[in-house]
C-alpha positions as CSV (number, residue, x, y, z in Angstrom):
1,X,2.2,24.9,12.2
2,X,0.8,23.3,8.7
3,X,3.1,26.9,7.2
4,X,-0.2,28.0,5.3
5,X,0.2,24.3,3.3
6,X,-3.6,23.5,4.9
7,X,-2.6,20.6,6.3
8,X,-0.8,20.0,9.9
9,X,1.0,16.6,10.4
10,X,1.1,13.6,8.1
11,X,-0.8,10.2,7.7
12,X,1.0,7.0,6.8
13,X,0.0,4.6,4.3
14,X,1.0,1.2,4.3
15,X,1.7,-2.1,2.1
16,X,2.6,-4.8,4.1
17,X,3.2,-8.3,2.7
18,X,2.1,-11.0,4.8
19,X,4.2,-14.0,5.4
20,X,3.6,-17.2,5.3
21,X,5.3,-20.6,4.5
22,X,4.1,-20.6,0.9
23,X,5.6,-16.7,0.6
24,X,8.9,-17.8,2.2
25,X,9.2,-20.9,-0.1
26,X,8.2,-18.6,-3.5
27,X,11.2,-16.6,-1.8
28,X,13.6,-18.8,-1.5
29,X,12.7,-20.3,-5.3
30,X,13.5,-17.1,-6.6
31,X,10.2,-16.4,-7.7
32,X,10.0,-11.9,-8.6
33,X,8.1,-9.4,-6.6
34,X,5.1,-9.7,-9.2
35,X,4.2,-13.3,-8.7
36,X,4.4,-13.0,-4.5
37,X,2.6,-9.9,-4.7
38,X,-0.1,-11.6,-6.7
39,X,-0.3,-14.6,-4.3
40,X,-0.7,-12.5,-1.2
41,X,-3.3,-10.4,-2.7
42,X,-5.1,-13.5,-3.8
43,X,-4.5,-15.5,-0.4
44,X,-3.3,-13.7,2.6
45,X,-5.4,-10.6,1.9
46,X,-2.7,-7.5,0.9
47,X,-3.4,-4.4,1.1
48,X,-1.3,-2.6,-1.6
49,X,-0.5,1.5,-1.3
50,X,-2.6,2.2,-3.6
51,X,-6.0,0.3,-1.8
52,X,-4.7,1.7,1.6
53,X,-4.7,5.4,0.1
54,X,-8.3,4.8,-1.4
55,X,-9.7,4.1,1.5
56,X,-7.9,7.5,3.2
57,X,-9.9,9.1,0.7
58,X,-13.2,7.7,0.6
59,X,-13.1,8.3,4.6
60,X,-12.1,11.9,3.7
61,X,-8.6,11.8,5.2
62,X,-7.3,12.7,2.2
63,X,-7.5,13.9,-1.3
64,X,-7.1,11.4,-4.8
65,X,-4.6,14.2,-5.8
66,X,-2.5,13.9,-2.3
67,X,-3.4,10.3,-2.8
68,X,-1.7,10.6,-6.4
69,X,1.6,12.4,-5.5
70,X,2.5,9.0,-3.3
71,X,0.3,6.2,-4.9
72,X,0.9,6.4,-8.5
73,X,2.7,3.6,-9.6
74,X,0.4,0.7,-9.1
């Protein structure tokens, strides 16, 4: 039962960082999240949470203000 919420179940969103040599050597350099983040959105094709809820909404899945309550900080 959804309990009158409207909605019955739940849909995961995902980031997932790709890894690849260059990501494991910014790692072990001690580079921050920021500057791997950027490389793997740049190079290895990220998704971040935010992209991955967009796209629930523009397929109707979801709502931008469901989207909001998990997606906000980007």
């Amino acid at each position: 039962l959804c309990n009158n919420t409207g909605y019955k179940g739940r849909i995961s969103i995902h980031e997932i960082l790709p890894v690849d040599k260059e990501v494991r050597r910014m790692i072990a350099d001690g580079k921050n999240a920021d500057e791997i983040k950027e490389y793997a959105l740049k190079n290895l094709g990220m998704k971040t949470l935010k992209r991955s809820a967009l796209e629930l909404v523009e397929e109707g899945v979801t709502t931008v203000e469901e989207m909001a309550k998990v997606a906000y900080y980007e």
